[in-house]
C-alpha positions as CSV (number, residue, x, y, z in Angstrom):
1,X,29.1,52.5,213.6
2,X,25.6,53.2,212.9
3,X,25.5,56.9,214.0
4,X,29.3,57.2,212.0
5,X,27.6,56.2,208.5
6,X,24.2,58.1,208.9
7,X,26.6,60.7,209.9
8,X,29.1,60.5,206.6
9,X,25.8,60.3,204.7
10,X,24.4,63.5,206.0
11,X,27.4,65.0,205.6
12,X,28.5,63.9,202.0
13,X,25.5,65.1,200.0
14,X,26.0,68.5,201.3
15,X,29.7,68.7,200.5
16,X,28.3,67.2,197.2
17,X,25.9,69.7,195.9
18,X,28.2,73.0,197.6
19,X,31.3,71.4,195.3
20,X,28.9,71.2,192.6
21,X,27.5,75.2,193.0
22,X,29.8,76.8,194.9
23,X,32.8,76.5,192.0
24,X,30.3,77.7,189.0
25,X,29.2,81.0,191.3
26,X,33.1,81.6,191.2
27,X,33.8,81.3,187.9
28,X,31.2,83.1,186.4
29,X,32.2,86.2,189.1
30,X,36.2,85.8,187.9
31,X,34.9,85.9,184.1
32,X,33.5,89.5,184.9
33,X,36.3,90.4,186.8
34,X,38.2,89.9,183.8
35,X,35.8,91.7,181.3
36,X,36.1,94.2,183.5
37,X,39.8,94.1,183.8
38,X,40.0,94.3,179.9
39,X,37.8,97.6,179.3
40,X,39.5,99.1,182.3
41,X,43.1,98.5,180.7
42,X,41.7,99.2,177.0
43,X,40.3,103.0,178.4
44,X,43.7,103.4,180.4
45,X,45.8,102.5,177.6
46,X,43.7,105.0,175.3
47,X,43.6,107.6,177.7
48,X,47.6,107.4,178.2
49,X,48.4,107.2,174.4
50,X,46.3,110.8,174.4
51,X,48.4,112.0,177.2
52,X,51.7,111.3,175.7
53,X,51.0,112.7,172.2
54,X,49.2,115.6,173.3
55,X,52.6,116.9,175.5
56,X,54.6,115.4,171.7
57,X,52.3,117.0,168.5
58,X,52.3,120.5,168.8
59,X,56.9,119.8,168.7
60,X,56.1,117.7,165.5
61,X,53.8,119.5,164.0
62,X,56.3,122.7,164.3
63,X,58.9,120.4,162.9
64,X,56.6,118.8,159.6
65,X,56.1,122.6,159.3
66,X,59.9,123.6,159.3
67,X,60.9,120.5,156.5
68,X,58.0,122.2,154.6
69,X,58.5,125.2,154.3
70,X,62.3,124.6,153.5
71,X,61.2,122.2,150.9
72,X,58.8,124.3,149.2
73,X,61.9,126.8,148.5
74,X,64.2,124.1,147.5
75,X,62.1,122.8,144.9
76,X,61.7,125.9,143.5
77,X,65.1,126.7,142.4
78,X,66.2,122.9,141.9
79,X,63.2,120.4,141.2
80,X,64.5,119.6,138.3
81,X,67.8,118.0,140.0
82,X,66.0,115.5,142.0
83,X,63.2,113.0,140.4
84,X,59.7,113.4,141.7
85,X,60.9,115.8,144.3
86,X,57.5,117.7,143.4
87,X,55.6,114.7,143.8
88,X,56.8,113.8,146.8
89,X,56.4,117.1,148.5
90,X,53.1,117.1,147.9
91,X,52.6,113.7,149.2
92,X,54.4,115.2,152.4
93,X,51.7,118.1,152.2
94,X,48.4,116.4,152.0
95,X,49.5,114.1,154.9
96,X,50.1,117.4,156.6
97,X,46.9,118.8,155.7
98,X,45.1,115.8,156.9
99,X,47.0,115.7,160.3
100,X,46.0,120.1,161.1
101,X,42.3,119.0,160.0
102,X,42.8,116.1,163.0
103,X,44.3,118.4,165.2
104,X,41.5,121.1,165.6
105,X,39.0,118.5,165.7
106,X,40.8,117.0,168.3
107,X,41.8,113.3,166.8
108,X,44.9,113.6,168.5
109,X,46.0,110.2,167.7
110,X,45.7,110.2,163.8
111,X,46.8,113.7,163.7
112,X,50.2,112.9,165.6
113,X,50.3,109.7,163.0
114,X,49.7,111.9,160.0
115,X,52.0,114.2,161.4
116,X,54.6,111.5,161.5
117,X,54.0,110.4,158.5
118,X,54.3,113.7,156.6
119,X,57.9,114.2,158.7
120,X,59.3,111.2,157.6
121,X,58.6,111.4,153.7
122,X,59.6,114.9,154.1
123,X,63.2,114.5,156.1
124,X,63.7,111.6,152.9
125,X,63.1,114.6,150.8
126,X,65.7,116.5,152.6
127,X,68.1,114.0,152.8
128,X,68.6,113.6,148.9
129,X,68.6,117.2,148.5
130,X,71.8,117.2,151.1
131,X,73.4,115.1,148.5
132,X,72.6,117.1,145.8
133,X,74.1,120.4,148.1
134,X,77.2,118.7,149.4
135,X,77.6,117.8,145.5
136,X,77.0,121.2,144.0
137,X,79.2,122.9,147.4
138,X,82.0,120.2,146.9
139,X,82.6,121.2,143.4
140,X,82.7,124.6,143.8
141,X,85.0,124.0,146.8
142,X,87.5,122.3,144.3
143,X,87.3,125.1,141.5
144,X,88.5,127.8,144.6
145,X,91.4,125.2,145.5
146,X,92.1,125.2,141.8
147,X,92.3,129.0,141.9
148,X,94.1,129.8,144.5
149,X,97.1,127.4,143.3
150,X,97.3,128.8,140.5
151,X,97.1,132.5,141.8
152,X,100.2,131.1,144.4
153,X,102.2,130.3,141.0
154,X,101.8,133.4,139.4
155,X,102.0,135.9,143.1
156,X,103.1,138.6,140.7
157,X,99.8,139.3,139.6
158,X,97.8,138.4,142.4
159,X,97.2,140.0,145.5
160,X,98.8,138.2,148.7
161,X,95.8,139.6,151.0
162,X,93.1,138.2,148.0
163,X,95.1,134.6,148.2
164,X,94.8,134.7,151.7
165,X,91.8,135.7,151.9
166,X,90.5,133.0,150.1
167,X,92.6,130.5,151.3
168,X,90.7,131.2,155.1
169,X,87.6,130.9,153.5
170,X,88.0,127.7,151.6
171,X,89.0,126.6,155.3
172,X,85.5,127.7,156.5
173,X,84.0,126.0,153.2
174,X,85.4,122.7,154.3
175,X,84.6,123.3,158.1
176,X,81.0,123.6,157.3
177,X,80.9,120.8,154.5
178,X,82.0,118.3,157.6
179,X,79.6,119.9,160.8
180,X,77.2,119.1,157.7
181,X,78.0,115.8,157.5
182,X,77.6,115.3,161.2
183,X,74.6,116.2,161.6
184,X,73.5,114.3,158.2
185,X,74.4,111.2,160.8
186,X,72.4,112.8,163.6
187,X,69.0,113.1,160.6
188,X,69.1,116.7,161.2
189,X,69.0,117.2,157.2
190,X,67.2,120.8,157.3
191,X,70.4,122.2,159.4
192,X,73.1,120.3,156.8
193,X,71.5,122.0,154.0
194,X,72.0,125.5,155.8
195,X,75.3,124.7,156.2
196,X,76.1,123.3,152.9
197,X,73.9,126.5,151.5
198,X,76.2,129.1,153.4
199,X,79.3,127.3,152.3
200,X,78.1,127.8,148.5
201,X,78.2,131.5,149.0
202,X,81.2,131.6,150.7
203,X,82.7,129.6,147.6
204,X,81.1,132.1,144.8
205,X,82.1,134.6,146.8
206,X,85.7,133.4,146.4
207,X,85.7,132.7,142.7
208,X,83.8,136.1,142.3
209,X,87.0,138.1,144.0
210,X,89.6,135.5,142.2
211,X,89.0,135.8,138.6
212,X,90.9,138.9,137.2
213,X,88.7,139.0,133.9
214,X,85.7,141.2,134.4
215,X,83.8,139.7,131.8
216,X,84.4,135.9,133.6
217,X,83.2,137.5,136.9
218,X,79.7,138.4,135.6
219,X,79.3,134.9,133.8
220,X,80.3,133.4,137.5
221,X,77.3,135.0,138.9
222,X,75.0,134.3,136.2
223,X,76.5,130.2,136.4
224,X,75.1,130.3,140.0
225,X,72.2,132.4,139.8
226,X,69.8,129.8,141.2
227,X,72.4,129.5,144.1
228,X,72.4,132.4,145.0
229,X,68.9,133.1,144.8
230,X,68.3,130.0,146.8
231,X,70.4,131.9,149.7
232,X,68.2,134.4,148.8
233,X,71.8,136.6,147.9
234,X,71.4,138.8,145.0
235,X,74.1,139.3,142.1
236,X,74.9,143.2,143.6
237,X,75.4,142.0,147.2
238,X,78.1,139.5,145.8
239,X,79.7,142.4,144.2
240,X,79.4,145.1,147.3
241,X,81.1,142.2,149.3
242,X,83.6,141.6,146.3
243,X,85.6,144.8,148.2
């Protein structure tokens, strides 16, 4: 029994002071571990986000530059239709701006979020100026329906080939009008307002070749002037197509 508790005693102490080292050594090498961990994943995570937007930005920024451009026309002929349309535009601009001056010093990441940003307020921009289209394109629709009803009452005086003529195109008018509304519900805005833009030509074309007074036909082009300008169409194409 002697030997067994000088034995336990030997042994105890040792067991003692290891438990009481041993567990702080590990510790303090999983606590750098982690640190480690944590920069490694920060610098991957980085690394990664610069991966993805660099194979992303140069599509967006083609695409800011697209709503843009459009934009800048638009407002031209019809700022005065839609509130702080100017305002906006140039909100969409300067984000623009900020984001090319980001790109070709190579801030990848805040020029992809400028980028965005400048898409976003811009495609809002185009989305209220769909409206205003469809409106304007809607209208003019009715007026050919109008027309051509009451060109159908009085066939004496009307050509059959002009009533059919226009009847095929206010078919194409209202064609367009809903592929337009499609892709409104897709947020492909800038491709709505083509279609609802070639739809108002087709329209004045119509009520161009259906009124019979000469002196009405030149007050329909000067009525949509802007219109046709817009489409960049010019009053003597609209009456060389008129035949």
């Amino acid at each position: 029994m002697k030997y067994l508790s000088f034995f336990l005693i030997f042994i105890f102490p040792l067991n003692y002071v290891d438990s009481q080292t041993q567990p702080k050594t590990v510790i303090q090498e999983k606590n750098i571990l982690n640190e480690n961990d944590s920069y490694t994943s920060k610098e991957s995570s980085d690394y990664l986000e610069k991966h993805i937007i660099s194979k992303k930005i140069s599509n967006l920024k083609e695409k800011v530059e697209k709503n843009l451009r459009k934009l800048g026309k638009i407002i031209k002929n019809y700022e005065n239709e839609l509130q702080d349309s100017k305002k906006k535009f140039e909100e969409a601009f300067q984000l623009y701006k900020t984001g090319v001056e980001n790109y070709y010093a190579g801030n990848l990441i805040n020029a992809y979020n400028q980028f965005l940003k400048s898409k976003n307020v811009s495609n809002e921009l185009l989305f209220e100026f769909s409206k205003i289209y469809k409106k304007k394109v809607t209208e003019i629709a009715t007026t050919v329906a109008s027309k051509i009803s009451n060109l159908e009452e009085d066939n004496l005086n009307a050509s059959y080939f002009l009533i059919q003529d226009a009847s095929h195109r206010l078919t194409v008018i209202k064609n367009k009008i809903d592929n337009a509304q499609e892709l409104i519900r897709f947020h492909q805005y800038s491709e709505a307002i083509d279609l609802y833009r070639n739809a108002k030509i087709l329209g004045i074309l119509s009520l161009y070749q259906l009124e019979q007074d000469k002196n009405k036909k030149e007050e329909i082009l000067n009525q949509f002037k802007t219109d046709l300008e817009d489409a960049n169409y010019k009053m003597e194409t609209i009456k060389l197509e008129s035949f």
